[in-house]
mmCIF file of the protein (N, C-alpha, C, O) and its ligand, coordinates in Angstrom:
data_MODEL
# 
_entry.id   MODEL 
# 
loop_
_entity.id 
_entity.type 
_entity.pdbx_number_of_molecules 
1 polymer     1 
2 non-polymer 1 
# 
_entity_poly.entity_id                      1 
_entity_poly.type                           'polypeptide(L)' 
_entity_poly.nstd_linkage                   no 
_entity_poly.nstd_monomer                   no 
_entity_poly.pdbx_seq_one_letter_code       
;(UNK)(UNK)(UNK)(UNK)(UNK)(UNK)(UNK)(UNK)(UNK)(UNK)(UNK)(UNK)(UNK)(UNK)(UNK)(UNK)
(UNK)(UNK)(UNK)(UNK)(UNK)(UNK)(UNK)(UNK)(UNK)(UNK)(UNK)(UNK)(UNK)(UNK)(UNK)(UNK)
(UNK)(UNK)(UNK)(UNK)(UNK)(UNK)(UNK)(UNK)(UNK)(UNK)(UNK)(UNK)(UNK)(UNK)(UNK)(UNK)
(UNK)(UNK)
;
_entity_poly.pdbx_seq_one_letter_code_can   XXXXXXXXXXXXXXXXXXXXXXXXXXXXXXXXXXXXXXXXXXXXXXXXXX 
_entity_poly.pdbx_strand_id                 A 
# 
loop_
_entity_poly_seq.entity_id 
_entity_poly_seq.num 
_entity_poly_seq.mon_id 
_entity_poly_seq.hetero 
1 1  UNK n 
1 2  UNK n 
1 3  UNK n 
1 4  UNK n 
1 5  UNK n 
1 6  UNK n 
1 7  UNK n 
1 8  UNK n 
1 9  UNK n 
1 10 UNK n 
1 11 UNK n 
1 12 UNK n 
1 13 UNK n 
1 14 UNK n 
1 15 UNK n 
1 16 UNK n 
1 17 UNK n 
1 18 UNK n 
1 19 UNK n 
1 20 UNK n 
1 21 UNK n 
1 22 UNK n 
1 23 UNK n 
1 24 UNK n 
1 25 UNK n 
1 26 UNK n 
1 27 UNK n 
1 28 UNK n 
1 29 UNK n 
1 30 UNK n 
1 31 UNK n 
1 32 UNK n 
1 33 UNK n 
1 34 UNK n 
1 35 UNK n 
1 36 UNK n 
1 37 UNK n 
1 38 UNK n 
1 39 UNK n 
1 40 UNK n 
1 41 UNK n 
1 42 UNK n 
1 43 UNK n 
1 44 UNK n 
1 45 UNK n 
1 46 UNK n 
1 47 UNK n 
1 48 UNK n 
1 49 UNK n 
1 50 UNK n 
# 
loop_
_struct_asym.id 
_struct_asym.entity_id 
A 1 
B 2 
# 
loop_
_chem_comp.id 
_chem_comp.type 
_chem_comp.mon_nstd_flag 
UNK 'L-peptide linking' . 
ZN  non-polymer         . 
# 
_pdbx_entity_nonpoly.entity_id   2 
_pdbx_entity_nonpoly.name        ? 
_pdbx_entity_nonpoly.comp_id     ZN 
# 
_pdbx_nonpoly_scheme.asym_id         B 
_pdbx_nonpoly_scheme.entity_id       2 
_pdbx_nonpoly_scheme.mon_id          ZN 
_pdbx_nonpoly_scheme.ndb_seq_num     1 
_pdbx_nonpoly_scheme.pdb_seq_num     101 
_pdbx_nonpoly_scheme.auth_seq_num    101 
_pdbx_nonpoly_scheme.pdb_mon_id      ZN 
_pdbx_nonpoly_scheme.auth_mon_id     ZN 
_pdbx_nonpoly_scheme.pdb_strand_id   A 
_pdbx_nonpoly_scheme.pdb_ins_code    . 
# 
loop_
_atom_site.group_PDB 
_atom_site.id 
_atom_site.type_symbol 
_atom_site.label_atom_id 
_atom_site.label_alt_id 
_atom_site.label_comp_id 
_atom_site.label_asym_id 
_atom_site.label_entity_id 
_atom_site.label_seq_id 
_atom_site.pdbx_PDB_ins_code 
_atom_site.Cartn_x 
_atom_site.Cartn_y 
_atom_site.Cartn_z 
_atom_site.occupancy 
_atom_site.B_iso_or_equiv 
_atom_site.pdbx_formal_charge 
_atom_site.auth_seq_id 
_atom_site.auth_comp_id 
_atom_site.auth_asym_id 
_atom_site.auth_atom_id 
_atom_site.pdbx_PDB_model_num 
ATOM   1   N  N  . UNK A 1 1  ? -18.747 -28.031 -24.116 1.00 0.00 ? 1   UNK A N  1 
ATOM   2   C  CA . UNK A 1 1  ? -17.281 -27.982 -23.916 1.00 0.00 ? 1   UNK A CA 1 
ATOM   3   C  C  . UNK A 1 1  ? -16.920 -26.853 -22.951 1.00 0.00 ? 1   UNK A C  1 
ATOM   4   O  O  . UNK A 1 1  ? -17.731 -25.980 -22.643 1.00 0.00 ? 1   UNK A O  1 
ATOM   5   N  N  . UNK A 1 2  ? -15.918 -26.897 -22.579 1.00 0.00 ? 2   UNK A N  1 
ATOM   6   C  CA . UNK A 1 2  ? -15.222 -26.190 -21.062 1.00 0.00 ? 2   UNK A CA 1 
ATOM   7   C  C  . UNK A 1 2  ? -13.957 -25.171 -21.301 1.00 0.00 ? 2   UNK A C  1 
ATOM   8   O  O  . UNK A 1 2  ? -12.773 -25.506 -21.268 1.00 0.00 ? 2   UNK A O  1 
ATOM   9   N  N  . UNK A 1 3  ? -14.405 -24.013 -21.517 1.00 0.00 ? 3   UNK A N  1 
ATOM   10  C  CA . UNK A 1 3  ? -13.271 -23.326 -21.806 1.00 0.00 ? 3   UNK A CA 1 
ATOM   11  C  C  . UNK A 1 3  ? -12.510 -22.428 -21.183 1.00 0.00 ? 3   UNK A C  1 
ATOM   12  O  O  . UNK A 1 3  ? -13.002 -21.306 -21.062 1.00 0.00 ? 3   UNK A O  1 
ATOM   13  N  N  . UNK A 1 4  ? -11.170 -22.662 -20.646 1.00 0.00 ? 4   UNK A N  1 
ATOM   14  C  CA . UNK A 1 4  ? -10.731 -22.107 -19.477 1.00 0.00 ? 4   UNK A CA 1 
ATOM   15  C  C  . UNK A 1 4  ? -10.373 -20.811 -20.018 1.00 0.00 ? 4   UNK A C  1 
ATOM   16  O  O  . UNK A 1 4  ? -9.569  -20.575 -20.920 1.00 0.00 ? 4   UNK A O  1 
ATOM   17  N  N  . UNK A 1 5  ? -11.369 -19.672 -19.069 1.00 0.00 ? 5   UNK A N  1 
ATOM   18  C  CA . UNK A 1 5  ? -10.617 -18.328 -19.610 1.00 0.00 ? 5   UNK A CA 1 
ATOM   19  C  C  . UNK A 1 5  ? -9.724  -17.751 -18.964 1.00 0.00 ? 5   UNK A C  1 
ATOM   20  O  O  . UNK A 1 5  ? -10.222 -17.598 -17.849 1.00 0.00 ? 5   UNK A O  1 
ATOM   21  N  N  . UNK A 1 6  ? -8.422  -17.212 -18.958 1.00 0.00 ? 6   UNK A N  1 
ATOM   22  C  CA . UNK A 1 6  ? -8.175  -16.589 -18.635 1.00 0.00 ? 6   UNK A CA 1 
ATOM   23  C  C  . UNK A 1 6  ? -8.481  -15.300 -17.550 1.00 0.00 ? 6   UNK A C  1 
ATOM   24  O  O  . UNK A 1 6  ? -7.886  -15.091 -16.494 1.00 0.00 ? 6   UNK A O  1 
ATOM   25  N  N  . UNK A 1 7  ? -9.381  -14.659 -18.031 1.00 0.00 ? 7   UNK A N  1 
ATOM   26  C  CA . UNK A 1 7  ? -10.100 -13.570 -17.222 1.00 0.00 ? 7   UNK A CA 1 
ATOM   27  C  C  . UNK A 1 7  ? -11.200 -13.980 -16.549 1.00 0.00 ? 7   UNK A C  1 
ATOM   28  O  O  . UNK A 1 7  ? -12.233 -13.314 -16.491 1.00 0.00 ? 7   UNK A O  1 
ATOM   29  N  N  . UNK A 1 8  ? -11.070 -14.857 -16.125 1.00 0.00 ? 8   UNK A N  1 
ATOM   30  C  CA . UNK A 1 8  ? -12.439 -15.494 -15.452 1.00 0.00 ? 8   UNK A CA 1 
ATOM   31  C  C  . UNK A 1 8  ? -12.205 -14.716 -14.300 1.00 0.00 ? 8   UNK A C  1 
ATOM   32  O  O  . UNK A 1 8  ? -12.953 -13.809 -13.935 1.00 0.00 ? 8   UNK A O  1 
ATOM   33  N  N  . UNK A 1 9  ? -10.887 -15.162 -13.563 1.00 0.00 ? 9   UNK A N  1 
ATOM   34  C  CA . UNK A 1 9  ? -10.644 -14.437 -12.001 1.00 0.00 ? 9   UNK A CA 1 
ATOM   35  C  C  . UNK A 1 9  ? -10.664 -13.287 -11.990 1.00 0.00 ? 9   UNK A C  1 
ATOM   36  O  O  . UNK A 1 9  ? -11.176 -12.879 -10.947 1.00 0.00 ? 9   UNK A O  1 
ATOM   37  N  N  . UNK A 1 10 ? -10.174 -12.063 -13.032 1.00 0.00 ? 10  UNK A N  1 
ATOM   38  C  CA . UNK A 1 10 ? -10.283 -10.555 -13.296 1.00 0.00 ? 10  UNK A CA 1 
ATOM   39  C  C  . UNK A 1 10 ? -11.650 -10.291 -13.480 1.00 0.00 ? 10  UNK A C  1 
ATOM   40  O  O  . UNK A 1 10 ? -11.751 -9.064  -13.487 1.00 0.00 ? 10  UNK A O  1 
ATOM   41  N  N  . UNK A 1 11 ? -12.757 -10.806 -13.632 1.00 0.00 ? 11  UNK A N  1 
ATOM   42  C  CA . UNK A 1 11 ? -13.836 -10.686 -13.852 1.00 0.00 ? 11  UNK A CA 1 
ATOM   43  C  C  . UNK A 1 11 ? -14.407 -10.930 -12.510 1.00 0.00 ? 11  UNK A C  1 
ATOM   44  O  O  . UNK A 1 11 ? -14.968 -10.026 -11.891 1.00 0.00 ? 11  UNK A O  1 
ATOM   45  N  N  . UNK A 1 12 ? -14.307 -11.863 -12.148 1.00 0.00 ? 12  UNK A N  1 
ATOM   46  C  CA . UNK A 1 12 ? -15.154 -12.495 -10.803 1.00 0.00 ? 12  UNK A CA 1 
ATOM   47  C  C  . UNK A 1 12 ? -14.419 -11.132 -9.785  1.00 0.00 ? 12  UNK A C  1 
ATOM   48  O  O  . UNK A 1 12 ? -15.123 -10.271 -9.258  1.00 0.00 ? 12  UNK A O  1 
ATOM   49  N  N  . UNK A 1 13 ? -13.472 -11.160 -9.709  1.00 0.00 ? 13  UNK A N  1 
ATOM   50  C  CA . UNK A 1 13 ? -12.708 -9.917  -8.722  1.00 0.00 ? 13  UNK A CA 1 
ATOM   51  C  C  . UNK A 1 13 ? -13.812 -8.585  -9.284  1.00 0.00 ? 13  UNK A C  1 
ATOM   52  O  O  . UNK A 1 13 ? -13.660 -8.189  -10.439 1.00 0.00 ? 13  UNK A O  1 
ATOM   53  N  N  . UNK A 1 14 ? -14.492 -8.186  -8.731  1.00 0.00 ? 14  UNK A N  1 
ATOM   54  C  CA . UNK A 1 14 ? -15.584 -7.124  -8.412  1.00 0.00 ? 14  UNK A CA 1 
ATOM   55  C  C  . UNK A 1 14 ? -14.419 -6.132  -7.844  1.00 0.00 ? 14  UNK A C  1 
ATOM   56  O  O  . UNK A 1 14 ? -13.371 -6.433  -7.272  1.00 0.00 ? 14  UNK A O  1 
ATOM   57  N  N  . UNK A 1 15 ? -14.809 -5.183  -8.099  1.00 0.00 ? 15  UNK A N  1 
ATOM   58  C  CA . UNK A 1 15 ? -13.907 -3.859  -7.342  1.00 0.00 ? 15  UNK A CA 1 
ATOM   59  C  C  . UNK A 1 15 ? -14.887 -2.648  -6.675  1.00 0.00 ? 15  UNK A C  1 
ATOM   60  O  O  . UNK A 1 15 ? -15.553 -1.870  -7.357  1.00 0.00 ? 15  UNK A O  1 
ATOM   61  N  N  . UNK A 1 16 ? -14.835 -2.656  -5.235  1.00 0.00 ? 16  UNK A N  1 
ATOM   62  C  CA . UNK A 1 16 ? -15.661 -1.996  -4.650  1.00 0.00 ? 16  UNK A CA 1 
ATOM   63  C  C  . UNK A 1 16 ? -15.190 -0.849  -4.709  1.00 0.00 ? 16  UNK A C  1 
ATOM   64  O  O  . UNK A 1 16 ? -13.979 -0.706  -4.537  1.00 0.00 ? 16  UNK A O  1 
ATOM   65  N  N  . UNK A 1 17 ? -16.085 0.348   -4.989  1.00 0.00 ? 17  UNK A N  1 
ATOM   66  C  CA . UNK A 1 17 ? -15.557 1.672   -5.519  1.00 0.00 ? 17  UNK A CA 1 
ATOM   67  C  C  . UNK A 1 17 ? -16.239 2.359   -4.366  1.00 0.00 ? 17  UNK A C  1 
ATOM   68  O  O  . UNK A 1 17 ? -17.227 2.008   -3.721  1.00 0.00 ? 17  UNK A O  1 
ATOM   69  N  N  . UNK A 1 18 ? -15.204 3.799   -4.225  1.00 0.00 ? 18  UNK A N  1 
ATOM   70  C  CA . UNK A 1 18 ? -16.468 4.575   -2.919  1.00 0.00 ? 18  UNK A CA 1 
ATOM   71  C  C  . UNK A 1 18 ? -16.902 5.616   -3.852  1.00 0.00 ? 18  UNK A C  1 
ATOM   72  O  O  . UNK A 1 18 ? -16.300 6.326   -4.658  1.00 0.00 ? 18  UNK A O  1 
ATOM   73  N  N  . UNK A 1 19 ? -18.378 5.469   -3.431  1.00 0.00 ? 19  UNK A N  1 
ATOM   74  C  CA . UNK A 1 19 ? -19.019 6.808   -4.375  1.00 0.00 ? 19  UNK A CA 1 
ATOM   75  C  C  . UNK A 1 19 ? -18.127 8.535   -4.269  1.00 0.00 ? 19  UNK A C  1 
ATOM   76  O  O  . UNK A 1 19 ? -18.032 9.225   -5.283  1.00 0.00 ? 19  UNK A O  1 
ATOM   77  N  N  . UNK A 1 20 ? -17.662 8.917   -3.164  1.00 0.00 ? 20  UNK A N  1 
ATOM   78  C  CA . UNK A 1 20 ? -17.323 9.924   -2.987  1.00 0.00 ? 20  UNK A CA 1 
ATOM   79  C  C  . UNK A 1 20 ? -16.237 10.074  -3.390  1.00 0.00 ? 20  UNK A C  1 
ATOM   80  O  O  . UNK A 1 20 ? -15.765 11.002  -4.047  1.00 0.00 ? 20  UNK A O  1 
ATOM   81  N  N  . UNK A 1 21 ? -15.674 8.940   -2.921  1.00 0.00 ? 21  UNK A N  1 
ATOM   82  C  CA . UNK A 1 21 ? -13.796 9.369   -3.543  1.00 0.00 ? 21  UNK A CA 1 
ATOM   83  C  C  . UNK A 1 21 ? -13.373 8.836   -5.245  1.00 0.00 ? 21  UNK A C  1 
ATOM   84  O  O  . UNK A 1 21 ? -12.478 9.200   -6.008  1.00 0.00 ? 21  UNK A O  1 
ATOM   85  N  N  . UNK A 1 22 ? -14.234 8.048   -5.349  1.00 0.00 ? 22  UNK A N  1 
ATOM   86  C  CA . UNK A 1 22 ? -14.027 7.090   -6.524  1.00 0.00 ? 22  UNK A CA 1 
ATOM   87  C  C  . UNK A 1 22 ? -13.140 6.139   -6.404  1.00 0.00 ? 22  UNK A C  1 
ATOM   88  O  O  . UNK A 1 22 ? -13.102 5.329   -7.330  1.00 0.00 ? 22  UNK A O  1 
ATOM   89  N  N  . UNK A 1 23 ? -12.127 5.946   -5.186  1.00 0.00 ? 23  UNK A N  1 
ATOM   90  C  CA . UNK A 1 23 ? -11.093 4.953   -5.030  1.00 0.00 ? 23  UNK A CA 1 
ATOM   91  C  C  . UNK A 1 23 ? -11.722 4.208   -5.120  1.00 0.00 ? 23  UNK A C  1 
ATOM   92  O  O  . UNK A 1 23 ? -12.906 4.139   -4.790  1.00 0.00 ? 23  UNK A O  1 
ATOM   93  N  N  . UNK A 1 24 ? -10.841 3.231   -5.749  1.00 0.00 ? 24  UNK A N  1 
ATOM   94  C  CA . UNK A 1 24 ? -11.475 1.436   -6.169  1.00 0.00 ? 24  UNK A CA 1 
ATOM   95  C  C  . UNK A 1 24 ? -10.625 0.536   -4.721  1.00 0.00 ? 24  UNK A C  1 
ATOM   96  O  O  . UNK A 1 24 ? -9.439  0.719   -4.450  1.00 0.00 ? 24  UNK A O  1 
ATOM   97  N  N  . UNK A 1 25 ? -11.510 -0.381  -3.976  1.00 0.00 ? 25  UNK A N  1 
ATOM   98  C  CA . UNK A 1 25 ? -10.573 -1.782  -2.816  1.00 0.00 ? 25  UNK A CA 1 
ATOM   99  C  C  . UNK A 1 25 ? -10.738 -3.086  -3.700  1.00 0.00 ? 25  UNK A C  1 
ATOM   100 O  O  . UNK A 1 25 ? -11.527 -3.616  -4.481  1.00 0.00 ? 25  UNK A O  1 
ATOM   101 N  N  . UNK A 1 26 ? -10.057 -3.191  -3.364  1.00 0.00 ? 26  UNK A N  1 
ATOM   102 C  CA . UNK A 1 26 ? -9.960  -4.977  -3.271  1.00 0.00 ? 26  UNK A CA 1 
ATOM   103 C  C  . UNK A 1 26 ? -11.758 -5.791  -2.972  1.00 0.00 ? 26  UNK A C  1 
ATOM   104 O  O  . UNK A 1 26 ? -12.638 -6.392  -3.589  1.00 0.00 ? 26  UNK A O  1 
ATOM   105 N  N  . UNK A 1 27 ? -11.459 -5.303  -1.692  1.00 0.00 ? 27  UNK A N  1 
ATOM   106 C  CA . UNK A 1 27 ? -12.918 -5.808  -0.882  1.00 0.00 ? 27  UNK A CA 1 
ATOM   107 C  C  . UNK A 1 27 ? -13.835 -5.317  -0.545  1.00 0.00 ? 27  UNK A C  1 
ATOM   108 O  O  . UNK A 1 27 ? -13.896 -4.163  -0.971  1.00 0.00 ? 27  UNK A O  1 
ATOM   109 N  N  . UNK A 1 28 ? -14.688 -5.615  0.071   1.00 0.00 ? 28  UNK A N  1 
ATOM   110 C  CA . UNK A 1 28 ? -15.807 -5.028  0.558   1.00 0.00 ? 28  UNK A CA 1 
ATOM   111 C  C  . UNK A 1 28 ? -15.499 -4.150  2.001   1.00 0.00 ? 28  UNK A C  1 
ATOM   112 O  O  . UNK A 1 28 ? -15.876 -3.031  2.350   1.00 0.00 ? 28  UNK A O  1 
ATOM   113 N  N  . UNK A 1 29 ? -14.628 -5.188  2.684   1.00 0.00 ? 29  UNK A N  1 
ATOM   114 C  CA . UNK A 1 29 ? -14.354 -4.979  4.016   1.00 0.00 ? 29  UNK A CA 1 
ATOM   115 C  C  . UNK A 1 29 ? -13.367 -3.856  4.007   1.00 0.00 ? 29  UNK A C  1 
ATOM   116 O  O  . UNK A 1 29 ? -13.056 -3.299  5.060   1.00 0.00 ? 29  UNK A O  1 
ATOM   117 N  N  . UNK A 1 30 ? -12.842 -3.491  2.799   1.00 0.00 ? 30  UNK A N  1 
ATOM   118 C  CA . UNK A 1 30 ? -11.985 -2.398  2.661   1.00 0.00 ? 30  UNK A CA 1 
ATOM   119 C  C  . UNK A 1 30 ? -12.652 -0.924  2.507   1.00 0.00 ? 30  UNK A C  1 
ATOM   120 O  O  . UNK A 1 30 ? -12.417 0.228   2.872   1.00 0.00 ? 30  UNK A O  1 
ATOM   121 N  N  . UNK A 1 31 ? -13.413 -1.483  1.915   1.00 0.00 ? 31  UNK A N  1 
ATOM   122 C  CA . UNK A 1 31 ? -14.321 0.295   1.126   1.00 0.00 ? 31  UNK A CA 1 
ATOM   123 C  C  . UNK A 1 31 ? -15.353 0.357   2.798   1.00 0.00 ? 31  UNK A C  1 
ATOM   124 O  O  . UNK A 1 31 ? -15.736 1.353   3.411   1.00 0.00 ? 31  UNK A O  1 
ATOM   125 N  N  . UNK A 1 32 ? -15.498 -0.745  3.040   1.00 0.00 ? 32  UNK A N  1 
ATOM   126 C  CA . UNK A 1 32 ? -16.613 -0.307  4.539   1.00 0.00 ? 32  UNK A CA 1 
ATOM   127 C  C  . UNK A 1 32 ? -15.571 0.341   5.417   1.00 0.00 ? 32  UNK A C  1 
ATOM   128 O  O  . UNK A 1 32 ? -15.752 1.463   5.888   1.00 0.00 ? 32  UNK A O  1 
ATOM   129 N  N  . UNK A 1 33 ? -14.213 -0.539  5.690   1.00 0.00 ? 33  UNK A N  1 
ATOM   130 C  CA . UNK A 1 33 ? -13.643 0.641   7.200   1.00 0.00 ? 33  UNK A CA 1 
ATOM   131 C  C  . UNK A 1 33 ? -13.594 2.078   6.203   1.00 0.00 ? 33  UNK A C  1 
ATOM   132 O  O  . UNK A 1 33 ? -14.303 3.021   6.553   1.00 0.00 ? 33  UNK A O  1 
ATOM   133 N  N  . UNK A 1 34 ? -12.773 2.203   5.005   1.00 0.00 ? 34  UNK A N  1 
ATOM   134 C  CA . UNK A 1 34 ? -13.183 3.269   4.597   1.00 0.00 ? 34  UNK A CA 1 
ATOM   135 C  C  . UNK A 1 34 ? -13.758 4.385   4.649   1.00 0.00 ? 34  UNK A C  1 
ATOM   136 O  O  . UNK A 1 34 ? -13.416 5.497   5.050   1.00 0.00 ? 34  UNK A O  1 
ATOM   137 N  N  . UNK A 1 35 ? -14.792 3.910   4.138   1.00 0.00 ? 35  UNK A N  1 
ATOM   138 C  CA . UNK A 1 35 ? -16.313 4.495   4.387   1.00 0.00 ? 35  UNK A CA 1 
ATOM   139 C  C  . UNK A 1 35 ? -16.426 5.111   5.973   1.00 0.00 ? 35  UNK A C  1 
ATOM   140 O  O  . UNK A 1 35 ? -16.936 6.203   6.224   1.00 0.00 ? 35  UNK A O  1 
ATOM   141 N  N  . UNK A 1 36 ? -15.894 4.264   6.909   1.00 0.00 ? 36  UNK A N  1 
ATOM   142 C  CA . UNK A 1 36 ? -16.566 4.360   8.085   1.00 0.00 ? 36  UNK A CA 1 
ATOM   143 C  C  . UNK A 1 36 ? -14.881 5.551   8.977   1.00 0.00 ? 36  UNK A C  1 
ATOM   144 O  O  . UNK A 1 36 ? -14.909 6.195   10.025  1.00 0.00 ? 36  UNK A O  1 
ATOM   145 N  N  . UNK A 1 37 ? -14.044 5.423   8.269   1.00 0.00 ? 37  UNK A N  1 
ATOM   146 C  CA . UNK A 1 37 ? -12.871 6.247   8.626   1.00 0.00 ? 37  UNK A CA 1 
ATOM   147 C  C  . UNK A 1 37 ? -13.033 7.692   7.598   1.00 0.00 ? 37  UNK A C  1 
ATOM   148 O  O  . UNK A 1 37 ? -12.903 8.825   8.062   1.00 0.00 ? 37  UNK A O  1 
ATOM   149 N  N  . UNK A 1 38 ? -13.269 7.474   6.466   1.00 0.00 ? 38  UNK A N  1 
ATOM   150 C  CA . UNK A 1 38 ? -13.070 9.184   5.917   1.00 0.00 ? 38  UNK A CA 1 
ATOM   151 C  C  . UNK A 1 38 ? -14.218 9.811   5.892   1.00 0.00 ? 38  UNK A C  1 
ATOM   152 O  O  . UNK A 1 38 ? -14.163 11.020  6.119   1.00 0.00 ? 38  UNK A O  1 
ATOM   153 N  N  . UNK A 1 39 ? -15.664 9.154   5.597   1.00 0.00 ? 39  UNK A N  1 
ATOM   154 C  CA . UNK A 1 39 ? -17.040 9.585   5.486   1.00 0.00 ? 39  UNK A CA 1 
ATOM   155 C  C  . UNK A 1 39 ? -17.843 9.226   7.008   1.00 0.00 ? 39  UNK A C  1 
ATOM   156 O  O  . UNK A 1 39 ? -18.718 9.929   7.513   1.00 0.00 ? 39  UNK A O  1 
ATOM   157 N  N  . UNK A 1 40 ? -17.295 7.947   7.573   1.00 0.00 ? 40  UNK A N  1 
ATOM   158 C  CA . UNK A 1 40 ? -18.570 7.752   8.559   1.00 0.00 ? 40  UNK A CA 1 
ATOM   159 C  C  . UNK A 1 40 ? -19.750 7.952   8.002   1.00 0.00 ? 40  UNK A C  1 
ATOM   160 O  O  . UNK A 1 40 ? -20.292 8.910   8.553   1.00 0.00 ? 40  UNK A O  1 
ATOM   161 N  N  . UNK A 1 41 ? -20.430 7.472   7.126   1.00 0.00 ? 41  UNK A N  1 
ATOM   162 C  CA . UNK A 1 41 ? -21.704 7.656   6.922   1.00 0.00 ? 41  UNK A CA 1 
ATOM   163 C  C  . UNK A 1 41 ? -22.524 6.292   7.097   1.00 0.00 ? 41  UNK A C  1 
ATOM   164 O  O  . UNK A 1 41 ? -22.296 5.162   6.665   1.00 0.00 ? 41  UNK A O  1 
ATOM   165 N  N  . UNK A 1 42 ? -23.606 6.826   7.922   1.00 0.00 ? 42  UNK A N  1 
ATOM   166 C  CA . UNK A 1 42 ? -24.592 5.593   8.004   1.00 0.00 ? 42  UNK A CA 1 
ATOM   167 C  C  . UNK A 1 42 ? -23.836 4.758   9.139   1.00 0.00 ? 42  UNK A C  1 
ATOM   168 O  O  . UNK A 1 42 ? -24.535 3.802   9.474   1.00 0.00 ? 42  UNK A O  1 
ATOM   169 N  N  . UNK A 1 43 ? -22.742 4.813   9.766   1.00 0.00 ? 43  UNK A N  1 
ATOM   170 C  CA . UNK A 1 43 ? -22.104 4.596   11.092  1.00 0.00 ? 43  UNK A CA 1 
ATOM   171 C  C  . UNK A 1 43 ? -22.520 5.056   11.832  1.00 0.00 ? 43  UNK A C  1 
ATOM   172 O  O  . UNK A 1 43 ? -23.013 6.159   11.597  1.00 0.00 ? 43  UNK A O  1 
ATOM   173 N  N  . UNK A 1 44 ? -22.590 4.477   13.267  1.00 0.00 ? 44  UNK A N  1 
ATOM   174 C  CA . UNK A 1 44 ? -22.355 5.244   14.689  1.00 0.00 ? 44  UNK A CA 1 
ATOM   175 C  C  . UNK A 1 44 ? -21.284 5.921   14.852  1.00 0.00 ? 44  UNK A C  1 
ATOM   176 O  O  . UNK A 1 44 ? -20.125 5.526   14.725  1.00 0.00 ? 44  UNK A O  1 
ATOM   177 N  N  . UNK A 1 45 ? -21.731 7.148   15.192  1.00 0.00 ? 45  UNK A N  1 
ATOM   178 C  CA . UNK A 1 45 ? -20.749 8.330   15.211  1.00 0.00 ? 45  UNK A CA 1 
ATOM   179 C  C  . UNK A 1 45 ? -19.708 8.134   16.689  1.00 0.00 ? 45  UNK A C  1 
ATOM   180 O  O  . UNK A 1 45 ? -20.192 7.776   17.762  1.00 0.00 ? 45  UNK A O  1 
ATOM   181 N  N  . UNK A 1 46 ? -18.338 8.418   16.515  1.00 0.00 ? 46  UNK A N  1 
ATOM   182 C  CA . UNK A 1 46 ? -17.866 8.014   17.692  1.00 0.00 ? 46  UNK A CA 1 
ATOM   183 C  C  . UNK A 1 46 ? -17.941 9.350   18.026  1.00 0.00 ? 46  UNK A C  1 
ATOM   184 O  O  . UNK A 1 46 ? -17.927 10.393  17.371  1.00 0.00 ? 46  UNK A O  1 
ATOM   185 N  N  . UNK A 1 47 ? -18.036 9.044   19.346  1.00 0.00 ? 47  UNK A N  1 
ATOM   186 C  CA . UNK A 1 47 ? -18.516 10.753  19.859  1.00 0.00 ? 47  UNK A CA 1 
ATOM   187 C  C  . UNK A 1 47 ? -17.115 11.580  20.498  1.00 0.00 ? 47  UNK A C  1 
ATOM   188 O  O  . UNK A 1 47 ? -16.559 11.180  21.521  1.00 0.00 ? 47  UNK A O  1 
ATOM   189 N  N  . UNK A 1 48 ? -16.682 12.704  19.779  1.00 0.00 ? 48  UNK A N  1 
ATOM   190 C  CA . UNK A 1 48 ? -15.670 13.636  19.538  1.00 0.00 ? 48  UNK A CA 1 
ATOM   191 C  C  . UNK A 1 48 ? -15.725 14.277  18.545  1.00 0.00 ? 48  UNK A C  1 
ATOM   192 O  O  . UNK A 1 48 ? -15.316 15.438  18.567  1.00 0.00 ? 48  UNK A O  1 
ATOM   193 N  N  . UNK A 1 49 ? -16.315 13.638  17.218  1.00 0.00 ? 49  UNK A N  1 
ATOM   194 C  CA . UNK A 1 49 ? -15.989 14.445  16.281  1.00 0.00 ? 49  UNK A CA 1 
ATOM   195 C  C  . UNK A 1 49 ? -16.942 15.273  16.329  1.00 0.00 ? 49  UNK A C  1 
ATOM   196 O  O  . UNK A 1 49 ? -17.850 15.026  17.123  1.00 0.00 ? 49  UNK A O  1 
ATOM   197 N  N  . UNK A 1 50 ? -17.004 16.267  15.650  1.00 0.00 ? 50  UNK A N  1 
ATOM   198 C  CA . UNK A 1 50 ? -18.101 17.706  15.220  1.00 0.00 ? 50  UNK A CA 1 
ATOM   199 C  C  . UNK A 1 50 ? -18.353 17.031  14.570  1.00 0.00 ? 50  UNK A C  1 
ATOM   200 O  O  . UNK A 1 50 ? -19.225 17.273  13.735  1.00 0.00 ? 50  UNK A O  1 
HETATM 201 ZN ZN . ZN  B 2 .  ? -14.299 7.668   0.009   1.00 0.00 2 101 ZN  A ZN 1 
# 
């Protein structure tokens, strides 16, 4: 039998967290510009910053 849960979609919705800040995104594609705007890590460095 087939039981519609409720929290199926709150469940399946994964929440990408950044290790450093602990902020939780939506997406993946959120925590990566992220990542790549407050930490840059593991990015190509745009060259200006120290
Ligand atoms: Zn962060």
């Amino acid at each position: 039998m087939y039981i519609a849960s409720p929290y199926t979609k709150a469940e399946e919705k994964h929440k990408h967290r950044c290790n450093a800040c602990g902020i939780e995104f939506e997406s993946a594609e959120q925590l990566s510009t992220h990542n790549r705007l407050e930490h840059s890590s593991d990015a190509h460095s745009p060259a200006g910053i120290a």
